[in-house]
N, C-alpha and C positions, 0 to 999 in steps of 0.2 A: 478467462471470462471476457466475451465481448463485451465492454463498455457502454462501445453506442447502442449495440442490439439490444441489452436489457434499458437503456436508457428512452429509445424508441418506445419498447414495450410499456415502460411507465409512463411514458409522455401523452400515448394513446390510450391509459386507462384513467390518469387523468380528465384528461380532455372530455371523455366519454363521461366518468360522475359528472363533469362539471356540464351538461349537454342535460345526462337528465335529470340535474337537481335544478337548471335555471329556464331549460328548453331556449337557450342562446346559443346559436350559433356560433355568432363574433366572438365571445365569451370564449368558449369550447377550442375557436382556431386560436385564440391568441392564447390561451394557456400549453396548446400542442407546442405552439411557435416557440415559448419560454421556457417550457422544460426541455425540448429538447438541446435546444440553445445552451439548456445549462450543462446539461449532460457531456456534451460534443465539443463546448467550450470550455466547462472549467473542472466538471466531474472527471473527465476522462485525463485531464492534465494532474491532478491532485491523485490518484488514484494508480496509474500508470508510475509517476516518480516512488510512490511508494511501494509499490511492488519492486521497482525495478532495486529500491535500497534494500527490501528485505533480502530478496535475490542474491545482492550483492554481497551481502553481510552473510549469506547462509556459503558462498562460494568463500569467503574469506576464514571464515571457520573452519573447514573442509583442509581451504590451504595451507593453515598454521598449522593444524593437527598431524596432516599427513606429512607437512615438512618435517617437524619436530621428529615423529617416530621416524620415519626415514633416515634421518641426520643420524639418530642417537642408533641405529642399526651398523651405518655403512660410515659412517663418521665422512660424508663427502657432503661439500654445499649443491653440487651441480647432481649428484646421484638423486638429492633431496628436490630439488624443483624440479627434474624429471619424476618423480613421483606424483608430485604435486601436481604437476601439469598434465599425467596422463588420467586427473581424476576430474579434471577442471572441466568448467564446460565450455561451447564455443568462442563464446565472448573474450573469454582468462586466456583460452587458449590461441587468440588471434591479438592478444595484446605482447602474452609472450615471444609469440613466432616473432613479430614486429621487433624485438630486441634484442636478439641470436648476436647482434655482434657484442652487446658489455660481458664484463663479467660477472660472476653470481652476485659477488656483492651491491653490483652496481644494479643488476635485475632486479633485486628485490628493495631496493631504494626506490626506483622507479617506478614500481606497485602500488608506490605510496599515493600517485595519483588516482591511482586505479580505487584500491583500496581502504577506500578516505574514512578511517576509523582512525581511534587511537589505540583500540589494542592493536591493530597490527602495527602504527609507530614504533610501539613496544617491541614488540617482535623480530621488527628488522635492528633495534638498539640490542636487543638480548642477542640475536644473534651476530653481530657486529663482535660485541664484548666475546662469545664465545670462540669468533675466528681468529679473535688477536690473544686471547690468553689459555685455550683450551677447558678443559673441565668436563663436568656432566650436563649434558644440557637439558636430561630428562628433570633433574632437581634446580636448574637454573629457570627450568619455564615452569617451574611447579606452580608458582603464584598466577601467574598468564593462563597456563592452560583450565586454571579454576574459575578466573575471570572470564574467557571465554565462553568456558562452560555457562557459568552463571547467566552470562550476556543472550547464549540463545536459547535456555527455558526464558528469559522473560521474551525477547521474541514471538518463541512460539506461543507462550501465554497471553502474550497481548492480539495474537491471530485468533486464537480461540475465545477469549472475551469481546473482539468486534465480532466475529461469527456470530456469539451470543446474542449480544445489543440490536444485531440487526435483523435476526430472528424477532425478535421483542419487538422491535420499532416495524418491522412488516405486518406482523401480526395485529397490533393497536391501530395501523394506521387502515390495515384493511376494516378492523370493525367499526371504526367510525364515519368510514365511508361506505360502507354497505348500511350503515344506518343512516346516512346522509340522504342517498340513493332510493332507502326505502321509504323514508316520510312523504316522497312523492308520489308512490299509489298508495299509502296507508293513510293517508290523511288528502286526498283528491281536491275536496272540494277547500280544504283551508287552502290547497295549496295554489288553485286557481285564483284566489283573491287576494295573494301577498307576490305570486309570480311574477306579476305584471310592475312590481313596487320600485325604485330604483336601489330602497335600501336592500332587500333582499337579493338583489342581482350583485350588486356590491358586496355585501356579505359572502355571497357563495363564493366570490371571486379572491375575496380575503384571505373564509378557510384553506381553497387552493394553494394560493400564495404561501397560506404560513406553514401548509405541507412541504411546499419545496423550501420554506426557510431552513425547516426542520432534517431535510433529508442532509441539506449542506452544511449545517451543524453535526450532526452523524458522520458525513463524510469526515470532513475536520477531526470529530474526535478520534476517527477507525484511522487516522492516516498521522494523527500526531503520536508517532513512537520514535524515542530518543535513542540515537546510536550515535555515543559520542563520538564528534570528530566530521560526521555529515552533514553537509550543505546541501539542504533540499532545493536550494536556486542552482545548484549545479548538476551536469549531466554525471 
């Protein structure tokens, strides 16, 4: 999803309610100039990090599953992160090529940058513990691979619940602005004799405003999902 594209597109329909609920111009360009502003400056920054975490976390999933059963087939660490690696995507796979010369233990230590979760901390400890003492490792990552599990139904459930919310909040926001919109030829003549008002010019400029407060609330809530171990100030 283009960010700024769809954020243009609301910035222009904005502008437009706000044009023909005040008939202000200035009005109209300077609500264009703000949303888009916000969309380009802070939507697209808030919005981007958290795709890229989910991303991140659905690659890291992928990782630990397909190392484990790997491992527990061919009992090899390096058999194992060649598996992993050939399911990876370009990013995983441009981090590993970058580190061909350690060795496996030390590959998947250095993941940990990559992979800034705490299950996978776990992970790389579990399998540590596994290369120096042997064992099963399908029953050693029993607890892990159920965590993980767990970790991406909530995930994807927290994608599907903002999908939700933002269905909801498009929907509400469009009917009270197509009612906004319409009080200006359903009521003509009121509305020539309060259009000219400052409070009403002010007023329409508020509702605006507290649309875009609203949307950056929204945003906020659709991009606050906890995966322990990530630092959203970091790449």
């Amino acid at each position: 999803m283009n960010i700024v594209l769809v954020g243009v597109i609301v910035s222009l329909v904005f502008a437009g309610i706000t044009f023909i609920a005040s008939q202000n111009l200035y009005s109209s360009i300077s609500i264009l100039i703000i949303f888009t502003l916000f969309f380009v400056l802070i939507a697209r920054r808030l919005i981007n990090k958290n795709q890229q975490k989910i991303h991140r976390y659905h690659q890291c999933f992928q990782f630990i599953n397909t190392f484990i059963i790997s491992l527990n087939v061919k009992g090899s660490l390096s058999a194992a992160i060649q598996s992993s690696y050939e399911i990876a995507d370009d990013s995983t796979k441009e981090i590993i090529d970058s580190i061909k010369e350690l060795s496996e233990e030390e590959k998947l230590t250095y993941l940990i940058k990559y992979f800034k979760f705490d299950l996978y901390r776990l992970f790389v400890d579990m399998v540590n513990l596994w290369n120096e003492q042997g064992g099963d490792i399908i029953k050693m990552s029993r607890y892990l691979i159920e965590q993980v599990r767990l970790k991406e139904e909530y995930v994807l459930s927290c994608q599907r619940l903002n999908r939700s919310k933002t269905v909801e909040f498009v929907v509400l926001w469009a009917i009270a602005l197509i009612i906004l919109a319409a009080l200006r030829f359903a009521l003509s003549q009121f509305f020539m004799r309060i259009s000219q008002t400052l409070f009403y010019q002010v007023a329409v400029v508020v509702i605006i405003l507290f649309a875009l407060f609203s949307i950056y609330l929204l945003i906020i809530r659709c991009t606050n999902m906890s995966l322990e171990g990530w630092n959203d100030e970091e790449k």
